[in-house]
C-alpha positions in Angstrom: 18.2 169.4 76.1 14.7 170.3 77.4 14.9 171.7 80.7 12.6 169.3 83.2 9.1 170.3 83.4 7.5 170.9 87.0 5.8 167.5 87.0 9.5 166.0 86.7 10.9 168.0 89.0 8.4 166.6 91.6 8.7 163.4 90.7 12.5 163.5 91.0 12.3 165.0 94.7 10.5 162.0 95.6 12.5 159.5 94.1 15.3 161.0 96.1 13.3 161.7 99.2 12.6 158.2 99.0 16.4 157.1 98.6 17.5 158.8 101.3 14.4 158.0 103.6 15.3 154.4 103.1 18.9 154.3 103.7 17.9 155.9 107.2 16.3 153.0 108.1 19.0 150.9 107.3 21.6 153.4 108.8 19.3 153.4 111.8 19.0 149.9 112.1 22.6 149.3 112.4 23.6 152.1 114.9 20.3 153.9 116.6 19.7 157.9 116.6 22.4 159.1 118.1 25.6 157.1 116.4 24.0 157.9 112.7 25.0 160.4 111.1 23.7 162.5 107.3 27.0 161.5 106.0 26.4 157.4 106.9 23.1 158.1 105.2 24.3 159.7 102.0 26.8 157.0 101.5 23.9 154.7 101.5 22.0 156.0 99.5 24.6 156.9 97.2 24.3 160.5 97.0 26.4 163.4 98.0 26.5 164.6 101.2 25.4 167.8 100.5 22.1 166.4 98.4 21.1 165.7 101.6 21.0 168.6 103.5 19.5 169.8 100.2 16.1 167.8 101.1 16.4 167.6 105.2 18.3 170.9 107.2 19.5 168.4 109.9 19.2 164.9 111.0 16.3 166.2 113.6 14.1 167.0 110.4 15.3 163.5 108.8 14.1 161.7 111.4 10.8 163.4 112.1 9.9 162.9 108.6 11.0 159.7 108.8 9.0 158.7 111.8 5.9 159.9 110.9 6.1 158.4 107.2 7.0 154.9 109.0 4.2 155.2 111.3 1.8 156.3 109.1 2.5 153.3 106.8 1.8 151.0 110.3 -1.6 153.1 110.9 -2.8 152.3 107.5 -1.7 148.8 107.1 -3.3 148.1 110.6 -7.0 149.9 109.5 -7.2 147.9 106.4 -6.1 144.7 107.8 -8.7 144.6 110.6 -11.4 145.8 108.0 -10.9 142.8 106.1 -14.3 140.8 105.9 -14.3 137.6 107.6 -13.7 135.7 111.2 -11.9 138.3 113.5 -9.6 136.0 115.1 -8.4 134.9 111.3 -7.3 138.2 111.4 -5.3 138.5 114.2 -3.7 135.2 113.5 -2.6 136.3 109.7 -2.0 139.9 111.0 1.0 138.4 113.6 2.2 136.3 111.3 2.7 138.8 108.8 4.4 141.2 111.2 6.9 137.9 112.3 7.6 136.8 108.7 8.7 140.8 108.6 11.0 140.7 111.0 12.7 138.1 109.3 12.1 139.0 105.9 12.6 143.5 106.2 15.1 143.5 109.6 16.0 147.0 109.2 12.2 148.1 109.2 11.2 145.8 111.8 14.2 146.8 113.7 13.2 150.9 113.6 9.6 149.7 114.4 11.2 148.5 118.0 13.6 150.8 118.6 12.2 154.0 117.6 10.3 154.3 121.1 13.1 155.0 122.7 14.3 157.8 120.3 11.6 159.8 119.8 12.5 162.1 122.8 14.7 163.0 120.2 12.6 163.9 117.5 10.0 165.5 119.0 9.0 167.8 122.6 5.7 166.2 124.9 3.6 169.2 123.5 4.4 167.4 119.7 4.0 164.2 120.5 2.3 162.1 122.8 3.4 158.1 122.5 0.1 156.7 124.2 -2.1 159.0 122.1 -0.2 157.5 119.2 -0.3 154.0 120.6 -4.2 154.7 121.7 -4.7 155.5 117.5 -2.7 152.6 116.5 -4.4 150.3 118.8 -7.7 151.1 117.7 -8.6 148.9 114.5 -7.3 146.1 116.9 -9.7 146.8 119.7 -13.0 146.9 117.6 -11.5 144.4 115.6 -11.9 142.4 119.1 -15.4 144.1 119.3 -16.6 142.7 116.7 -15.0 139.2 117.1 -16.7 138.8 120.5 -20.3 139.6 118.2 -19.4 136.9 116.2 -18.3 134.4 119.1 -14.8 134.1 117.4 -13.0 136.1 120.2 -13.3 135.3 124.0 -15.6 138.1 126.0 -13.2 140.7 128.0 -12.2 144.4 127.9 -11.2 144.3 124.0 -9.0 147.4 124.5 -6.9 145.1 127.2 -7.1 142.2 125.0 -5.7 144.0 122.1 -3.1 145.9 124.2 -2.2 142.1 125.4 -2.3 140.5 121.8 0.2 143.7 120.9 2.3 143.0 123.7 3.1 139.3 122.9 4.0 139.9 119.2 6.1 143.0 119.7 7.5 141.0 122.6 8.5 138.0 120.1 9.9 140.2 117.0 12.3 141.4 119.5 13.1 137.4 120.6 12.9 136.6 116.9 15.5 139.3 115.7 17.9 138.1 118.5 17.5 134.4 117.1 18.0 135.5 113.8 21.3 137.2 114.5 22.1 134.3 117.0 21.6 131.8 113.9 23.6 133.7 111.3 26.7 133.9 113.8 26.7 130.3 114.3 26.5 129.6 111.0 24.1 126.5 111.1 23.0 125.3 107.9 20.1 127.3 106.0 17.5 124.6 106.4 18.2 124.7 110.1 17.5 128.0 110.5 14.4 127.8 108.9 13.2 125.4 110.7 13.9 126.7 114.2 12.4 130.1 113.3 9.2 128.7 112.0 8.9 126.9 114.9 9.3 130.1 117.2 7.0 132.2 115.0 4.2 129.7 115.8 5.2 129.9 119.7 4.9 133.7 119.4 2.0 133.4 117.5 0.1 130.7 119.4 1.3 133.0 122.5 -0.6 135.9 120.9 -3.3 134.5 120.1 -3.9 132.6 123.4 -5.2 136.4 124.5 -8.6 136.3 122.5 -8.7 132.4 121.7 -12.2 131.9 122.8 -12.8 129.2 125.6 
C-alpha cells in the first residue's frame, strides 16, 4: 500500500477535525462546558479517546476552536444575508425565520448559539475577547441593512443600530421560548401534526414580534 500523500493527510485531519468539532456541539448541547468532557466527545464522534487529544491538547483548546468556527459561520451567514438585493425588511423577515425554523430543525447548534455566552469566560481572558466587540461586528450587516431600508422607505426611521439590537433581541429571545416549547411538546407526547401546528404558530408571534421593531408606520 501507498503510503498517503500530503494532500490526503490534510484532507483527513479535517474530516476528523470536523467529526469531533460536531460531536461537541451535540455533547455541548446536552450538558454545557463544564459537565462535558473529551471522553463524551470521542464517544460521539466515534473515535478513540486518545485521537482526540491528538487534534485538541485540552477541552479549553476544543472549545476555543470551536467557538470561533461557530461564530465565524454566524458572521458570514449574517453579511451575505443582509447583502441580498431587494426590500430590506424582506430580509429581516426571511432572515428570523430562517434562524426559528433552525432552532427547530438543528437544536444542538441553535442551543450552543444561546448558551455559549455564558461560557466563554471559559474559553477565553477579557484581553482575548471582548463579547460587545463581537456582538458590535455581528450586529453590523443588521444595522446598515436597517440603513438602507429606511432609504428605501421599507424600514421605519430610528437609530438603526437600536433597531437592529431590538430586532436581535426579540428573535434570540423567542428561539430560547421556541426550544422550551419544543422540548415541552415532545414530553407530552401530542400528536406530530399538533406540534407542528402550535410551533408555526409561535414562529410567526416571534417573528411578527421582531419585526414590529422596523415595520414602518
Amino acid at each position: 500500500m501507498s503510503p498517503r500523500t500530503k494532500e490526503q493527510n490534510e484532507e483527513i485531519r479535517k474530516q476528523r477535525t470536523q467529526e469531533i468539532l460536531q460531536a461537541a456541539i451535540l455533547v455541548y448541547a446536552e450538558k454545557g462546558y463544564a459537565a462535558s468532557e473529551i471522553g463524551d466527545i470521542a464517544e460521539r464522534a466515534g473515535l478513540a479517546r486518545g485521537l482526540v487529544y491528538h487534534y485538541f491538547k485540552n477541552k479549553q483548546t476544543l472549545f476555543r476552536e470551536l467557538y470561533t468556527y461557530m461564530m465565524e459561520g454566524t458572521n458570514r451567514f449574517t453579511k451575505s444575508h443582509f447583502e441580498q438585493e431587494g426590500s430590506a425588511f424582506d430580509l429581516f423577515h426571511t432572515y428570523a425565520r430562517l434562524v426559528c425554523n433552525q432552532v427547530l430543525e438543528k437544536p444542538a447548534i441553535s442551543r450552543f448559539y444561546m448558551r455559549i455566552s455564558l461560557d466563554v469566560h471559559y474559553l477565553f481572558t477579557p484581553e482575548e475577547f471582548s463579547p460587545f466587540d463581537w456582538m458590535k461586528g455581528f450586529m453590523r450587516p443588521m444595522t446598515e441593512a436597517i440603513e438602507k431600508g429606511m432609504s428605501q422607505q421599507s424600514i421605519r426611521q430610528g437609530d438603526a443600530s437600536l433597531m437592529a439590537a431590538q430586532f436581535w433581541g426579540g428573535v434570540s429571545q423567542g428561539m430560547n421560548y421556541l426550544d422550551r416549547l419544543q422540548q415541552e411538546l415532545l414530553s407530552q407526547e401530542i400528536p406530530v401534526q399538533e406540534q407542528r401546528e402550535r410551533l408555526e404558530a409561535a414562529i410567526k408571534q416571534v417573528v411578527d414580534s421582531a419585526l414590529a421593531i422596523i415595520r414602518p408606520a
